[in-house]
N, C-alpha and C positions, 0 to 999 in steps of 0.2 A: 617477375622471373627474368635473369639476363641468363644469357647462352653468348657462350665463346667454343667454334669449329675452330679444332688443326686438323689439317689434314698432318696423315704421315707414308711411311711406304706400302703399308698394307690396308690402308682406308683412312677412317678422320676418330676423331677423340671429340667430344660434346662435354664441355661442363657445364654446368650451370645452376648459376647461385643465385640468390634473392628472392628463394619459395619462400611464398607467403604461407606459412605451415598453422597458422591462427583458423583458416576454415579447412585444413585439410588438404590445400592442394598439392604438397610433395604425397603423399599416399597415392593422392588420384592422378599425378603424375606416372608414379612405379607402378600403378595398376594400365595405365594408356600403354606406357614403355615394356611391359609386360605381356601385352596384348601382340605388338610386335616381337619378342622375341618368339608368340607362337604359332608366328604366321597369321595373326587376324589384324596386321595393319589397316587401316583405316584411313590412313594421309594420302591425299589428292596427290600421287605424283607414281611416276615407273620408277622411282631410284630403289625401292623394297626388290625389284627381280635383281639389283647389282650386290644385293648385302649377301655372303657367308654367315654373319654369325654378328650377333647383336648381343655385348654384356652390359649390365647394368649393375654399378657399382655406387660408391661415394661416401657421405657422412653423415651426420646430423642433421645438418645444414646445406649439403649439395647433393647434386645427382651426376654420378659420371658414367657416359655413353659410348664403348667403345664399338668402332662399327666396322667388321673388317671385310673389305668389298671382294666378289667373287674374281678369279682370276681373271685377268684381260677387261675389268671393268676401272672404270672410275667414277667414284660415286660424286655429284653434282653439288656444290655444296649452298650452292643456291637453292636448288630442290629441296635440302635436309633444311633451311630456313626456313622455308614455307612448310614444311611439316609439323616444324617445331610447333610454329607459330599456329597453326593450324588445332595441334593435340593442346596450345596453351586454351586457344579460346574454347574447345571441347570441353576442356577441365571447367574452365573455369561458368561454365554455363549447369556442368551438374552440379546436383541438392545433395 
């Protein structure tokens, strides 16, 4: 799995390509990614109190994360790394 953050005016954009989707793990990623958008984050970090609204879009082949941060916030985007990195090894530890 790679991840590329832009940040833009209203928070940051996630894409990221190279799920291994042979054991599953784009599913089990949109199910992590999903969890977040219902409020049962799970990632080691305060940057979930800055998000407004978390969509989860992409392709066949990608996952795209748009994250648009509450007013007067900005979201860390060091933080959103370690979370990534964080929901990759979660995934990739479940059967």
């Amino acid at each position: 799995m790679k991840s590329e953050i832009t940040k833009n005016k209203n928070g940051i954009e996630i894409n990221i390509t190279d799920v291994n989707d042979l054991n599953g793990e784009k599913e089990k990623l949109l199910e992590a990614f999903q969890e977040c958008t219902e409020g049962r984050c799970t990632c080691p970090t305060q940057e979930y109190e800055k998000v407004e609204t978390l969509n989860i879009g992409g392709t066949e082949k990608t996952i795209q994360l748009s994250i648009k941060s509450r007013e007067n916030s900005v979201i860390n985007t060091k933080e959103i790394e370690k979370c990534l990195e964080y929901t990759k090894d979660k995934v990739s530890k479940k059967e």
